[in-house]
NURO-66567 format. One record per residue (C-alpha): residue number from 1; x, z, y. Coordinates in nm, 4 decimals, padded with zeros to 6 digits. Layout:
BEGIN
 resi       xx       zz       yy
  NUM        X        Z        Y
...
//
This chain:
BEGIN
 resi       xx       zz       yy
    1  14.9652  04.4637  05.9937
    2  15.0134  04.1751  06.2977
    3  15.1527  04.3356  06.6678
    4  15.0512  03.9607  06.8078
    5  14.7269  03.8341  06.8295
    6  14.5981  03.4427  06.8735
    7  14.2227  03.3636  06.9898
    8  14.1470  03.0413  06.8335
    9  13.8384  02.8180  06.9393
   10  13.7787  02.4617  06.8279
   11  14.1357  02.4612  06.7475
   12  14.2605  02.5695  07.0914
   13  14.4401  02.8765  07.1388
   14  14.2765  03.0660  07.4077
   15  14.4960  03.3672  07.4733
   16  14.7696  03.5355  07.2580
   17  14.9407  03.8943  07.2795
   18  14.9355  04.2409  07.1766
   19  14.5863  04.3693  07.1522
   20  14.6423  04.6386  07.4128
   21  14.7366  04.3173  07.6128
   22  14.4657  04.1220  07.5101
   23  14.2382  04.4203  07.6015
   24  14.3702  04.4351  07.9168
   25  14.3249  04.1207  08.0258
   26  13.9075  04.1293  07.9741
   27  13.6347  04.2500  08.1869
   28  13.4415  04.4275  07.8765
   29  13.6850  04.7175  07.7792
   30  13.3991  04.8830  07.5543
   31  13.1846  04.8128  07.2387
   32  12.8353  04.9612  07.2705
   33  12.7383  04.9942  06.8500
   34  12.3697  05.0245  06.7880
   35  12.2232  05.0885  06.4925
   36  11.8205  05.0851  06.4708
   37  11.5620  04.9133  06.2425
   38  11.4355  04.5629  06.3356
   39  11.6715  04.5077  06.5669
   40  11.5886  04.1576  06.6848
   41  11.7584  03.8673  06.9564
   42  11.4782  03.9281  07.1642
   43  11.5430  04.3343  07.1883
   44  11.9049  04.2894  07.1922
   45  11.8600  04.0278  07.4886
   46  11.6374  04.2782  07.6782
   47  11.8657  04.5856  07.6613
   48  12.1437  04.3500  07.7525
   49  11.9806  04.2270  08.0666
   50  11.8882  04.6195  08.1340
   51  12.2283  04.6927  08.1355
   52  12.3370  04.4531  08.3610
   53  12.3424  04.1183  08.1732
   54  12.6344  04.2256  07.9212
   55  12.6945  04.0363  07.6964
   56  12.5916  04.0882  07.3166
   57  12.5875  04.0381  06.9585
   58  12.3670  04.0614  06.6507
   59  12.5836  04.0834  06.3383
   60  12.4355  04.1820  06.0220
   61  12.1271  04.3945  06.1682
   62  12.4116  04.5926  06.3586
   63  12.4097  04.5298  06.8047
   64  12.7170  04.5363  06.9378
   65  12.7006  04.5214  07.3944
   66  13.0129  04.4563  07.5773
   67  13.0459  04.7112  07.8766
   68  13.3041  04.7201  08.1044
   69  13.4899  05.0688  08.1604
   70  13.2363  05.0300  08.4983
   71  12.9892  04.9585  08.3624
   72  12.6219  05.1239  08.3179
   73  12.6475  05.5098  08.2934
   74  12.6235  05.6751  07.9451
   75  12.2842  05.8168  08.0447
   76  12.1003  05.5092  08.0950
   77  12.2044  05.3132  07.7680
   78  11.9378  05.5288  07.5551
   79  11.6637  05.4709  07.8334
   80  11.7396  05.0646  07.8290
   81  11.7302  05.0865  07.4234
   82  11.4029  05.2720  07.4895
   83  11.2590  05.0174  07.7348
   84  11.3899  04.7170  07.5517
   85  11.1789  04.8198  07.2557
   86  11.4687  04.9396  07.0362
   87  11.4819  05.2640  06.8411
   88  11.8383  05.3682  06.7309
   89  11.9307  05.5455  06.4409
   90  12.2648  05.6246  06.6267
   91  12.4490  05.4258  06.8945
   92  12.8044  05.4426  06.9499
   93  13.0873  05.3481  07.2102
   94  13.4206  05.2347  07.0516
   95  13.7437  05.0883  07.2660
   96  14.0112  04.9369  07.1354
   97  13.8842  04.6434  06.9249
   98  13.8826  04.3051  06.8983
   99  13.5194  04.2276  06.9364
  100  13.5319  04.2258  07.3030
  101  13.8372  04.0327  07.3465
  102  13.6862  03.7501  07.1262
  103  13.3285  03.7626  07.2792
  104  13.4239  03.7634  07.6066
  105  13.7053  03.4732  07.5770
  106  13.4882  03.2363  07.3482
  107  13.1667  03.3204  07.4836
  108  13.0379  03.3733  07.1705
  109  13.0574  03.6097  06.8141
  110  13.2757  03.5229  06.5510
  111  12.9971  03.3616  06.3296
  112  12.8192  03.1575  06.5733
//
């Protein structure tokens, strides 16, 4: 397994290090997981402009919003899936990945 980590876009390297470093060094520290049937751009836009404009991802059916540590409080993410028309089967909160990093430095998910 790598200890150093290179985020390459359009053959520029945008930031290297550790990913504890790497982590560090972004606004979104969290990975909001949500799992729910017809899951759609549209409903993924809305909750992500409930929650503040965070940005977001659709990967294979599967949401994936990028909080910062300050971010909305744990009690209002089920009420914006709610109001964004979204029904989860489960939502989840990971830390700790790369997701973030790359969203946040790119602008974009890895298969866009």
């Amino acid at each position: 397994m790598c200890r150093r980590i290179a985020i390459i876009d359009h053959g520029r390297i945008l930031a290297t290090g550790t990913l504890a470093e790497l982590i560090h060094g972004i606004k979104a520290k969290r990975d909001l997981v949500i799992e729910a049937d017809g899951l759609t751009r549209e409903t993924m836009c809305a909750m992500a402009a409930k929650l503040g404009g965070v940005p977001w991802t659709l990967d294979g059916g599967v949401g994936h919003l990028n909080l910062a540590e300050t971010g909305p409080p744990s009690a209002r993410r089920p009420h914006a899936a709610d109001e964004a028309g979204i029904y989860p089967r489960a939502i989840a909160s990971t830390s700790r990945t790369w997701r973030p990093v790359f969203l946040e430095l790119t602008g974009r998910a890895l298969r866009d």
